[in-house]
N, C-alpha and C positions, 0 to 999 in steps of 0.2 A: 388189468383193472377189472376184470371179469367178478363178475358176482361181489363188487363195493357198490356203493351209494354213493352220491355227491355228496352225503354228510361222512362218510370215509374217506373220501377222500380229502377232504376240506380238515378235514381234524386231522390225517397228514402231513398236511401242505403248515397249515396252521401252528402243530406241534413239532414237526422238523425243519425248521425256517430256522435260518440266523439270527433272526428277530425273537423274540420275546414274543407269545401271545398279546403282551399288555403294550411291547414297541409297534407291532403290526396293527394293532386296533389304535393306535395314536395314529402312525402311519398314515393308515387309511382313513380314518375321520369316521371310525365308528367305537360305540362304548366298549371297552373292555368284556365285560360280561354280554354285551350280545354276541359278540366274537365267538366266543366259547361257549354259549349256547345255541349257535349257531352252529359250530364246529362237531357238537358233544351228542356223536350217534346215538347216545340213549334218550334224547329230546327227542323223538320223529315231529312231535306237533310243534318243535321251533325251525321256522321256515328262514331260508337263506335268502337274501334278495340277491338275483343274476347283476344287479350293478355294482354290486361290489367283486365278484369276479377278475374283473381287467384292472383294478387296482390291486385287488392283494398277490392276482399274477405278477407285476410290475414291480410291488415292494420286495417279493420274495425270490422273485426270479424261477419261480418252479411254476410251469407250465403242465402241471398234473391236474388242475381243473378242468382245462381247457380242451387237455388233452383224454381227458372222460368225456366230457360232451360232444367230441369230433365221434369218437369211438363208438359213444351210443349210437348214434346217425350212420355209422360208414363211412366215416369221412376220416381224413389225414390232412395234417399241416406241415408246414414245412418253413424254417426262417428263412429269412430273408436281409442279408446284411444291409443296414443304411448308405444308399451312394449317390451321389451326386452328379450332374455333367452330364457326359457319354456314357458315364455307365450304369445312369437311371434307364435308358434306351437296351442294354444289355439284360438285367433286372428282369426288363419284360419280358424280354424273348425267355428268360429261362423260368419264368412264371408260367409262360404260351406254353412249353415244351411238357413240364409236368402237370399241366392241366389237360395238356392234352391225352399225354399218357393216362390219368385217373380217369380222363372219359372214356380212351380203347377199354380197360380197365372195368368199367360200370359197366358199357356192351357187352363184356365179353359175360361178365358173371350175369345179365337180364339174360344173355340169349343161353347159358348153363343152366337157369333155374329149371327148367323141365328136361334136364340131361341128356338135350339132344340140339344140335344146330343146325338150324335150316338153309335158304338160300339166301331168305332177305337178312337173314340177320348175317350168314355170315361177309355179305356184301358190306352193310353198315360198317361192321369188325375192321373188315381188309380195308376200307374208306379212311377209318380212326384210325389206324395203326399206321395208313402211308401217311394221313396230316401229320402225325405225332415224327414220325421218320423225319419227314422232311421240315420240321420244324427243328428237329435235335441236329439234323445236318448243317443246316442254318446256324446254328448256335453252334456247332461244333470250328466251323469256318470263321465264323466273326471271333471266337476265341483265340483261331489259330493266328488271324489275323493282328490280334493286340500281340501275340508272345513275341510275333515277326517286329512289333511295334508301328504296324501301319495304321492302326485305327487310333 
């Protein structure tokens, strides 16, 4: 998505959908023609409202908006299947585990920006990377744990 705009990519999202510009704008409870001038990168001066975002991600199932505004920031997302029970409990740890991971992750490229690593950072680094460790081991056990079918 390097070198789009939210209005490139919204005129994407918007024009290669299953839907119709005219069923997406029903869809989502906005007029037809704001849609598409909303959409229509040669408007820059028609502005998109961010609340319509998580509904036309939801109608159209294409997470390319959402997935530019993680990008601009540095940021990454990841689904997460709907579960229930015990393995709402499960869920989290593998939420912990890759949050964990993107934070060693963020330390390691703060303490690269000046292309060199000192003591405190690289203490912080090894700190993140064994929480992350033993949180994936963790996770990797309670997994092993369901296959055995003890959990």
């Amino acid at each position: 998505m390097q070198g789009l705009t939210l209005k490139d990519v919204l005129h994407r999202v918007v024009h290669e959908s299953r839907l119709t510009p005219r069923q997406l704008a029903e869809e989502v409870g906005m007029s037809y023609s704001m849609l598409c001038n909303a959409a229509n990168p040669d408007l820059p001066e028609f502005k998109f409202a961010a609340r319509h975002i998580i509904p036309i991600t939801r109608a159209t199932g294409d997470y390319r908006l959402i997935d530019y505004l993680e990008a601009s920031v540095g940021r990454v997302a990841f689904s997460l299947p709907e579960l229930s029970g015990e393995l709402v409990n499960l869920q989290k740890l593998i939420s912990e585990t890759v949050q964990l991971f993107g934070k060693a992750l963020g330390d390691i490229g703060d303490a690269l920006r000046d292309n060199k690593i000192d003591q405190v950072e690289i203490k912080r680094i090894e700190r993140g990377l064994h929480d992350q460790v033993r949180t994936a081991m963790r996770l990797l056990e309670v997994l092993k744990a369901k296959a055995e079918g003890s959990v």
